[in-house]
N, C-alpha and C positions, 0 to 999 in steps of 0.2 A: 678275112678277119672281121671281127661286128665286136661291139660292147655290148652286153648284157647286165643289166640291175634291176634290183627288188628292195621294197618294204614293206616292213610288216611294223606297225605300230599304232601312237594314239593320234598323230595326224594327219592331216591329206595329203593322198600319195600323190598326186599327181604332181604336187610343185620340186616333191624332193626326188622322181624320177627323173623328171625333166633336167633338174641341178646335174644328178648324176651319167644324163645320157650327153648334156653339154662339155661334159668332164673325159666321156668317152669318145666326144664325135670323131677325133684322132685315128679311131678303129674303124670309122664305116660312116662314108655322109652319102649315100647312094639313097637310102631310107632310112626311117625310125617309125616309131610307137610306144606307143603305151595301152596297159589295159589293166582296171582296177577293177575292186568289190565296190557296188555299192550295196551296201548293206541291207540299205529301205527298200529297194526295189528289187532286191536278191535275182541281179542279175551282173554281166561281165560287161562291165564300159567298155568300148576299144576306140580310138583316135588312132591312126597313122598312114602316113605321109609319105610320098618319092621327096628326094632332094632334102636338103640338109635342113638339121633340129628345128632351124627360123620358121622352116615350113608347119612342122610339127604343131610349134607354140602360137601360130597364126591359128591353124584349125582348133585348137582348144580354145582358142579366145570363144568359137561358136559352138563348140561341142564341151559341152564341161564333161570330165569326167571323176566324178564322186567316190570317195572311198576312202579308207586307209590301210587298205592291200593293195599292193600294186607290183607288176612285172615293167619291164620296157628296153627295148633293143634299137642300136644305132646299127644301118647294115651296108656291108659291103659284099655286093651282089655275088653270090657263087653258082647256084643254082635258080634260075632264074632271071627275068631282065628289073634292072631300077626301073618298081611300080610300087603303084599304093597297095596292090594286089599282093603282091610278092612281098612286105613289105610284112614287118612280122611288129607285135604278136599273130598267132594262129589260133582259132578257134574251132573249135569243132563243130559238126553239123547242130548238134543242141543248143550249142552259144553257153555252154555248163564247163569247160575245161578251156586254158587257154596257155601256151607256151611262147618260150622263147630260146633259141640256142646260139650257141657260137661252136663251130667247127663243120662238120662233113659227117654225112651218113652217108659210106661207101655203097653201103647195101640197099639205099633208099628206091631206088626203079624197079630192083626184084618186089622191095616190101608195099611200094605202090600199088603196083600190078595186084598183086596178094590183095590187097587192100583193098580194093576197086573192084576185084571178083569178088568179093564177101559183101558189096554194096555202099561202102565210102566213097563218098562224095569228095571229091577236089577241086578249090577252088583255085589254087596256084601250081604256079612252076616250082616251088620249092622242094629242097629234101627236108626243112624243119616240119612242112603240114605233116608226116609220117607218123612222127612223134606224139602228135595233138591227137589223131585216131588213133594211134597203138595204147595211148593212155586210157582213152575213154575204153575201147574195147576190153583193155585189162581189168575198167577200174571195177573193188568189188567192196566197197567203204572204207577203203584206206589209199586215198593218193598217192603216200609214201611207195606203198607196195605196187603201184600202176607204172608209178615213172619209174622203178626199178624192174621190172618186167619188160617194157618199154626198151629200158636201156640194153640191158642184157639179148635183146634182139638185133639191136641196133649197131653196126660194125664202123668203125672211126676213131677219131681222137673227137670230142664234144662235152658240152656241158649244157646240161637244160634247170630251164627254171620254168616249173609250172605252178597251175593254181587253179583252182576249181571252189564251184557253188556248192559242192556237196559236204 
């Protein structure tokens, strides 16, 4: 089980992700994260953390993250061991797409595999990374239509939240 939340709006995501993933920690204190737009630098912030939200909000004290888009996930380990590594958001090899899920992708080690012979790169033990490369691979200037491609490949009970520079 993990909590997952987002915003999209006219202030800074990061304090109201943070609100939201302390609201969550209930579902998963093994890890968290966050990972926003910043706008001016048109690139994907990420902070996150092994061990519970405190951790999280210690590391932003030094890592600011800017924006007012924002994803972020409190986790409880399924695939994977509690690491910073492991420890989601997930970005892609570009650092241009970034997710987060809650549930299981049964079919995830076949679509790994898949995925690693076509030349992706993995950086964790997770089955949510699958998702972050199945998006980018899809995407063809519609996200919408990436993470529904994505999905549609994808075998479980799950719910993803992404977001990309493009």
């Amino acid at each position: 089980m993990c909590g997952i939340v987002g915003y999209v709006g006219g202030k800074k995501a990061a304090p109201i992700l943070i609100d939201g993933l302390i609201r969550l920690e209930y579902r998963g204190y093994d890890s968290s994260g966050i990972a926003t737009i910043d706008e001016k630098l048109n690139e994907i912030a990420l902070v996150k953390e092994k061990g519970k939200i405190k951790q999280l909000v210690d590391k932003l004290k030094v890592r600011e993250c800017k924006g007012s888009i924002g994803i972020g996930h409190t986790r409880w380990a399924t695939h994977g061991a509690p690491s910073s590594i492991n420890a989601h958001p997930h970005l892609d090899e570009s650092k241009r797409f970034a997710v987060v899920h809650n549930g299981i992708f049964e079919n995830f080690q076949e679509i790994r595999s898949e995925l690693i012979s076509e030349g992706y790169v993995f950086l964790s033990e997770t089955d949510t990374e699958c998702a972050v490369h199945l998006i980018r691979k899809y995407y063809r200037n519609s996200l919408k239509d990436a993470v529904e491609r994505a999905a549609s490949k994808l075998k479980g009970s799950f719910v993803i939240l992404a977001m990309s520079l493009e």
